[in-house]
KOLVEXPA-230810 format. One record per residue: x, y, z of N, C-alpha, C in turn; residue in one letter; residue number from 1. Coordinates in pm, 1 decimal, padded with zeros to 6 digits, always signed. Layout:
// residues N
<site n_px="X" n_py="Y" n_pz="Z" ca_px="X" ca_py="Y" ca_pz="Z" c_px="X" c_py="Y" c_pz="Z" residu="A" num="NUM"/>
...
END
This chain:
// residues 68
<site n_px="+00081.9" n_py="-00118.7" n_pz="+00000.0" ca_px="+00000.0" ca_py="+00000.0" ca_pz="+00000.0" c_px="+00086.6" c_py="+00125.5" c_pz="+00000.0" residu="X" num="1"/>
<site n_px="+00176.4" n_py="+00147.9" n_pz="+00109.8" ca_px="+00289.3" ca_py="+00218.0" ca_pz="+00121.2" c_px="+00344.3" c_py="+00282.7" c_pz="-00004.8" residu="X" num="2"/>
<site n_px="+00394.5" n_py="+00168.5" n_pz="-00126.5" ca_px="+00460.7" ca_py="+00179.4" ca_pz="-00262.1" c_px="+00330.5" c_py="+00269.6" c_pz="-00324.5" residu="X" num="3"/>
<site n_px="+00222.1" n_py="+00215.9" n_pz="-00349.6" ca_px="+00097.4" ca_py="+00288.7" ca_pz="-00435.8" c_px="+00101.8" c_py="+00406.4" c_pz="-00422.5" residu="X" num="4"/>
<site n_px="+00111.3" n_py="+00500.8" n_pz="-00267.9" ca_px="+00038.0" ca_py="+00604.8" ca_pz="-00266.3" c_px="+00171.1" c_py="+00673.4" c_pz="-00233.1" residu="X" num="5"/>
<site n_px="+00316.2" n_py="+00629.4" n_pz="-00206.3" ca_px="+00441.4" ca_py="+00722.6" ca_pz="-00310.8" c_px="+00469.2" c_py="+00702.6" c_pz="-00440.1" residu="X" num="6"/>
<site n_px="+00407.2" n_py="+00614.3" n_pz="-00560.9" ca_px="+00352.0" ca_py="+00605.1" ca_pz="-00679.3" c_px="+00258.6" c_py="+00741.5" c_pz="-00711.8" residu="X" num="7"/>
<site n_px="+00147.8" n_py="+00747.5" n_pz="-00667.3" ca_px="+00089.4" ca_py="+00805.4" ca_pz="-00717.2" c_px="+00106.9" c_py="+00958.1" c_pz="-00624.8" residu="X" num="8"/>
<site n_px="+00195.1" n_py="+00969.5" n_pz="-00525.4" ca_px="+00231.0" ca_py="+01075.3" ca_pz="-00493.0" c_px="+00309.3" c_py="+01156.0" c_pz="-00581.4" residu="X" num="9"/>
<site n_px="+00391.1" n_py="+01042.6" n_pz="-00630.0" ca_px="+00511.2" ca_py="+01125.2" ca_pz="-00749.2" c_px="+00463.6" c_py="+01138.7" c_pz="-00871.5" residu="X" num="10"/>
<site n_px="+00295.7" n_py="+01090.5" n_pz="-00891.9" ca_px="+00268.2" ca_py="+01111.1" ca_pz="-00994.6" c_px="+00188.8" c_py="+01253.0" c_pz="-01048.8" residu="X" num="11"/>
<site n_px="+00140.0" n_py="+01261.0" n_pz="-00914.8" ca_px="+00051.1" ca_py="+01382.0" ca_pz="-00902.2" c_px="+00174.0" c_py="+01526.8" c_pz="-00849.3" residu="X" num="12"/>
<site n_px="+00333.0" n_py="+01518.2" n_pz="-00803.9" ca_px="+00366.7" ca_py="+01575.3" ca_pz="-00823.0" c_px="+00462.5" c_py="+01610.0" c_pz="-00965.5" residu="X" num="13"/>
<site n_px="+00442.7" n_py="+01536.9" n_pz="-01063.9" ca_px="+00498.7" ca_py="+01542.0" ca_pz="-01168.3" c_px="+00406.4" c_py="+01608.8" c_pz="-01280.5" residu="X" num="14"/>
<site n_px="+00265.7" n_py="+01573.7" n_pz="-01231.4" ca_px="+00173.6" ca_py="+01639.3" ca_pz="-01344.5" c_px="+00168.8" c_py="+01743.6" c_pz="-01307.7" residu="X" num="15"/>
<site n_px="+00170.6" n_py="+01808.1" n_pz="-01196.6" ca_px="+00169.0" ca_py="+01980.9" ca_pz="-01158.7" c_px="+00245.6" c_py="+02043.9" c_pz="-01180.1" residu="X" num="16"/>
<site n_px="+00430.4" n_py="+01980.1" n_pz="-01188.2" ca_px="+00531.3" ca_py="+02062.6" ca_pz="-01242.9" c_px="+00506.0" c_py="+02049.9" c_pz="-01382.2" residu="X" num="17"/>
<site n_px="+00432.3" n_py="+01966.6" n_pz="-01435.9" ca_px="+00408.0" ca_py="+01998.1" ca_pz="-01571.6" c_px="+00329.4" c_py="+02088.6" c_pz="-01596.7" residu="X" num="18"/>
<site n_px="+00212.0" n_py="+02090.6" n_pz="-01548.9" ca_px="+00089.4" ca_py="+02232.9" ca_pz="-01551.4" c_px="+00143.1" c_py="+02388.1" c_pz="-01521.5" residu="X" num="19"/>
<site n_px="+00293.8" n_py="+02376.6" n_pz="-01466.1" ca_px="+00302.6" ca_py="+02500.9" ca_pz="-01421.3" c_px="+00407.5" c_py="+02532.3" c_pz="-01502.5" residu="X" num="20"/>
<site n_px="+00521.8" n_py="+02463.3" n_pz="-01584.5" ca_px="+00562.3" ca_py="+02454.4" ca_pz="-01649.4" c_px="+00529.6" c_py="+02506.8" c_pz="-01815.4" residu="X" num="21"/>
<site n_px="+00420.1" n_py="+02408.5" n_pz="-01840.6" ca_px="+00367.7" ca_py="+02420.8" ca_pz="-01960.8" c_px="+00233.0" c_py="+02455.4" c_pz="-01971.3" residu="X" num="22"/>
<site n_px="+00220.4" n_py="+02553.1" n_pz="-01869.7" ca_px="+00043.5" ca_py="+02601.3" ca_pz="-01919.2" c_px="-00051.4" c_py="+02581.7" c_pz="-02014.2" residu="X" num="23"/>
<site n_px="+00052.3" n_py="+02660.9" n_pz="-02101.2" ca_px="-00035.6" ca_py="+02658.8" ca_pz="-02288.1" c_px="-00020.7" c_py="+02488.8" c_pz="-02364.0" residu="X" num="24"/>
<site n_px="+00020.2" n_py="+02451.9" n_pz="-02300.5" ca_px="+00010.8" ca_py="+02293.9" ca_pz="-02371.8" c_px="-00120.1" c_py="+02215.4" c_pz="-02270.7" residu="X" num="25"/>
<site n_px="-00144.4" n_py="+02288.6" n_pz="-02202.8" ca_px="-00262.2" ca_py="+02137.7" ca_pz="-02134.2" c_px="-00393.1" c_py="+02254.4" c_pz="-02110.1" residu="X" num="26"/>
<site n_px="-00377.5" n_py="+02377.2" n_pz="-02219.0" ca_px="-00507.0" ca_py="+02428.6" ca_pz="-02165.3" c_px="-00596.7" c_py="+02385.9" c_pz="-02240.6" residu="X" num="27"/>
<site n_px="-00617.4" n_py="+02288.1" n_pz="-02338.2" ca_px="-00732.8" ca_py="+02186.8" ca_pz="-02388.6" c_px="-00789.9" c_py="+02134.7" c_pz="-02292.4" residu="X" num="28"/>
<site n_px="-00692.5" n_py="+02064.2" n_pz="-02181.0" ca_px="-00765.0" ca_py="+01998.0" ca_pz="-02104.2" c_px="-00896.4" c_py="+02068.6" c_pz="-02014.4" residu="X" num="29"/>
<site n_px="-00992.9" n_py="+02015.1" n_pz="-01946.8" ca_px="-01104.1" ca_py="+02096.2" ca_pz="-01897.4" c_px="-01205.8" c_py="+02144.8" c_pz="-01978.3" residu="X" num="30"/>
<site n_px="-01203.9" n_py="+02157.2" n_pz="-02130.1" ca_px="-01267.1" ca_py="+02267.8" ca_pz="-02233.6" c_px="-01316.5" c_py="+02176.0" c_pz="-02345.3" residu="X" num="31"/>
<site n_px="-01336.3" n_py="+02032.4" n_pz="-02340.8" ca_px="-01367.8" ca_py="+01980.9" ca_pz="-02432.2" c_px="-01567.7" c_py="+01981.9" c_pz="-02431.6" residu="X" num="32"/>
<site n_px="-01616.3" n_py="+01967.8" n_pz="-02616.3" ca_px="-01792.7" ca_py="+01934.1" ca_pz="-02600.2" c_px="-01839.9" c_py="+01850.3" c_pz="-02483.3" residu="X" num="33"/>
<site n_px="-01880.0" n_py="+01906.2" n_pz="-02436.0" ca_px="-01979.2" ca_py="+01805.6" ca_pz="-02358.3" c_px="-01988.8" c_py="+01848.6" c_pz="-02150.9" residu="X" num="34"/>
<site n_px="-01895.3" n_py="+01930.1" n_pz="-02149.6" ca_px="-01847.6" ca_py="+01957.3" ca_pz="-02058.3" c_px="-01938.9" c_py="+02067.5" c_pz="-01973.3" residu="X" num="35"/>
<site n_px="-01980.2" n_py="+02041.7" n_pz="-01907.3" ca_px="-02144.7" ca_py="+02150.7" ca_pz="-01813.2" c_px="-02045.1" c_py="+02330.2" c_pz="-01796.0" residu="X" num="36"/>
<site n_px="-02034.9" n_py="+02422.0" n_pz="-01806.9" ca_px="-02027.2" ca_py="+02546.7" ca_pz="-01730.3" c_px="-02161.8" c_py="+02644.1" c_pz="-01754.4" residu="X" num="37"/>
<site n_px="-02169.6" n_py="+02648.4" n_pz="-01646.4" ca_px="-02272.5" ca_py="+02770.2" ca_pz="-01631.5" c_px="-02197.9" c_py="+02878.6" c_pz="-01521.7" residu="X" num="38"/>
<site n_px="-02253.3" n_py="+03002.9" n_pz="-01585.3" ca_px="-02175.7" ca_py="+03157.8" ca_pz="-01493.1" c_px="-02299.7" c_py="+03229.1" c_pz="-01516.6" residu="X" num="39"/>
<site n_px="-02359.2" n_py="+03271.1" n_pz="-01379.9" ca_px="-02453.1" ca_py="+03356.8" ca_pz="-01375.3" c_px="-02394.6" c_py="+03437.2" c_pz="-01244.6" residu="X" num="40"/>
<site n_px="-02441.4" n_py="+03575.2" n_pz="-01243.9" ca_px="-02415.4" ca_py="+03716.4" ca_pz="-01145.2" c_px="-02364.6" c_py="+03631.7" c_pz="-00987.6" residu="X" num="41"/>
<site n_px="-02447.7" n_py="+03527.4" n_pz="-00968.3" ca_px="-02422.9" ca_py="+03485.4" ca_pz="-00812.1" c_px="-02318.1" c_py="+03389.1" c_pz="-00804.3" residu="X" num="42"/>
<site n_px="-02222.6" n_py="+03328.6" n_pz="-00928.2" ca_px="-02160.1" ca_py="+03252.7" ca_pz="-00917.2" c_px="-02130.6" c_py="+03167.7" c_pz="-01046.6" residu="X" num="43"/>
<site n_px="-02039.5" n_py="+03027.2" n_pz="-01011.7" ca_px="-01998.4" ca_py="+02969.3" ca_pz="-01138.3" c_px="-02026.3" c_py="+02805.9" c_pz="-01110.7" residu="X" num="44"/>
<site n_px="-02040.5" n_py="+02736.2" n_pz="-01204.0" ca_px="-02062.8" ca_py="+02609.0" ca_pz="-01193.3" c_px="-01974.9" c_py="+02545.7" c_pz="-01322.4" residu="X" num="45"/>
<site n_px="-01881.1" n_py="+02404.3" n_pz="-01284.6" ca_px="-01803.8" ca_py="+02376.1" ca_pz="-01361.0" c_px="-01769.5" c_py="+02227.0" c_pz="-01361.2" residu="X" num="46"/>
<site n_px="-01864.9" n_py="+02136.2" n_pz="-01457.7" ca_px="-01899.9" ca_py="+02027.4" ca_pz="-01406.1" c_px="-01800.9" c_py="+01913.7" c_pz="-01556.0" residu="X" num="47"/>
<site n_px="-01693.3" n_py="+01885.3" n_pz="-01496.7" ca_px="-01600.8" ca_py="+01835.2" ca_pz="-01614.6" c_px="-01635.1" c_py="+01684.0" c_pz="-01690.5" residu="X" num="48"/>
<site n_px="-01765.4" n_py="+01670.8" n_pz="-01721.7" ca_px="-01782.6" ca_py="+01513.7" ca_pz="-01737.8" c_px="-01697.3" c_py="+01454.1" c_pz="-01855.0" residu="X" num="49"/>
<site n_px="-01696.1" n_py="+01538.4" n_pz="-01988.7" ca_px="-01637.9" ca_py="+01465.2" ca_pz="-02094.3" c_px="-01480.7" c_py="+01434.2" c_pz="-02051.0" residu="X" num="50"/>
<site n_px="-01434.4" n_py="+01568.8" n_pz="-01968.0" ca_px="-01259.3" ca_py="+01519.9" ca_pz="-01961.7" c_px="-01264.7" c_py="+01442.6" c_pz="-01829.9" residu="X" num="51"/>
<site n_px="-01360.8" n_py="+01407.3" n_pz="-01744.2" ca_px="-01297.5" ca_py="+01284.7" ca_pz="-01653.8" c_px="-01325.2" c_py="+01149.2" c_pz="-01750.1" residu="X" num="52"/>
<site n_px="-01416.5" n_py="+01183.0" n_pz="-01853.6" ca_px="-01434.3" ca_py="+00990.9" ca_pz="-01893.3" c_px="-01339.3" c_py="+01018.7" c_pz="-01988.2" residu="X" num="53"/>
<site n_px="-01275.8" n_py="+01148.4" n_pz="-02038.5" ca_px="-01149.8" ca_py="+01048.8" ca_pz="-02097.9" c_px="-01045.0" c_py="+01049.3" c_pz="-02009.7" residu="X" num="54"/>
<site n_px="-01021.1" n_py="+01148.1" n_pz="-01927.9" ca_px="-00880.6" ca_py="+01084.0" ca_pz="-01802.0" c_px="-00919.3" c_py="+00955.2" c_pz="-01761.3" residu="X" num="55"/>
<site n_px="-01007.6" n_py="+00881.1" n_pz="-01744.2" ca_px="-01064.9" ca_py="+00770.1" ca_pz="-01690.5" c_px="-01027.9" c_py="+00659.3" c_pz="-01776.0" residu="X" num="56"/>
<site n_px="-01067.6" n_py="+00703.9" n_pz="-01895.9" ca_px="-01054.6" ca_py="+00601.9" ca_pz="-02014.6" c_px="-00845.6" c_py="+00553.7" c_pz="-02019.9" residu="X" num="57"/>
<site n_px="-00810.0" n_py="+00678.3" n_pz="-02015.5" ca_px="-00707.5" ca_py="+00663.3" ca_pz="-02060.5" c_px="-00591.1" c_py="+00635.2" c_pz="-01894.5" residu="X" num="58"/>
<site n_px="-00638.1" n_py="+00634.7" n_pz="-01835.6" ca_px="-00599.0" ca_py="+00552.8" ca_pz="-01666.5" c_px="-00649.2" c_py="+00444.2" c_pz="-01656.2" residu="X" num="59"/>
<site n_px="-00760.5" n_py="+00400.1" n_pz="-01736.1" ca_px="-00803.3" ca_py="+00231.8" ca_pz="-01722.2" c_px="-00644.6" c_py="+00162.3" c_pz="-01848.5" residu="X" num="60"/>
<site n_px="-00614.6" n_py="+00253.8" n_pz="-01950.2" ca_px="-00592.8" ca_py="+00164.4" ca_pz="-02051.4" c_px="-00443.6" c_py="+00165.7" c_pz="-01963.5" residu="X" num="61"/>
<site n_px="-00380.6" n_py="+00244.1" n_pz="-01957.1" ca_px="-00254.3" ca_py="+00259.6" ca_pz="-01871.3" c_px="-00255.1" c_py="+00148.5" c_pz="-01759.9" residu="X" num="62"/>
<site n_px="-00355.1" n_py="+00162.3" n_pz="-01662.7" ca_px="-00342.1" ca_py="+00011.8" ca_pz="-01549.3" c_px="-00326.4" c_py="-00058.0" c_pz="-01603.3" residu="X" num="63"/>
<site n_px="-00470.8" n_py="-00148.9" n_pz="-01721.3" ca_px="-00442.6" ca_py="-00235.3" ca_pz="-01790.7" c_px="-00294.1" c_py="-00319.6" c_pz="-01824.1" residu="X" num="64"/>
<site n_px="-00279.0" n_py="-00219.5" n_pz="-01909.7" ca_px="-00149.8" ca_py="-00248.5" ca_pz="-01933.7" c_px="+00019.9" c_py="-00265.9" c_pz="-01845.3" residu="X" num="65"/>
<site n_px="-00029.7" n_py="-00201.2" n_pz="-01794.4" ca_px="+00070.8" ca_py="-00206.1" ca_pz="-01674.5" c_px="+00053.9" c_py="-00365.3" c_pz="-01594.9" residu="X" num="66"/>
<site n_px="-00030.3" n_py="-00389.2" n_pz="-01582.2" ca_px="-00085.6" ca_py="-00494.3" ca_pz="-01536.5" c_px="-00059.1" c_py="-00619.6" c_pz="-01569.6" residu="X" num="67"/>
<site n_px="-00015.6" n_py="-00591.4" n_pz="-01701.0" ca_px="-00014.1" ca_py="-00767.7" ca_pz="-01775.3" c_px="+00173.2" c_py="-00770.4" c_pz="-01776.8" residu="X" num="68"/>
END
């Protein structure tokens, strides 16, 4: 368990030096069809469904594979 979650500790600090790094390369991400925002006077709503089922998609195919 220990190994997993400094796995995915170093993974989640590697994607942020990338985000801060390379801004303009991952600002697709968040902004794809399908994706809910609504902004009205009292506030914002920002509901990411299309880019979690493909981060999802593409973290199933990665385990997968990792796996075999």
């Amino acid at each position: 368990m220990a190994t997993w979650l400094i796995a995915v500790g170093a993974a989640l600090v590697i994607a942020g030096a990338l985000l801060e790094l390379f801004p303009t390369q991952f600002g697709w991400f968040g902004r794809p069809p399908g994706d809910i925002r609504i902004e009205s006077e009292r506030g914002r709503l920002f509901v990411p469904i299309t880019a979690m089922l493909i981060f999802s998609l593409a973290l199933g195919m990665l385990l997968s594979l990792w796996r075999r």
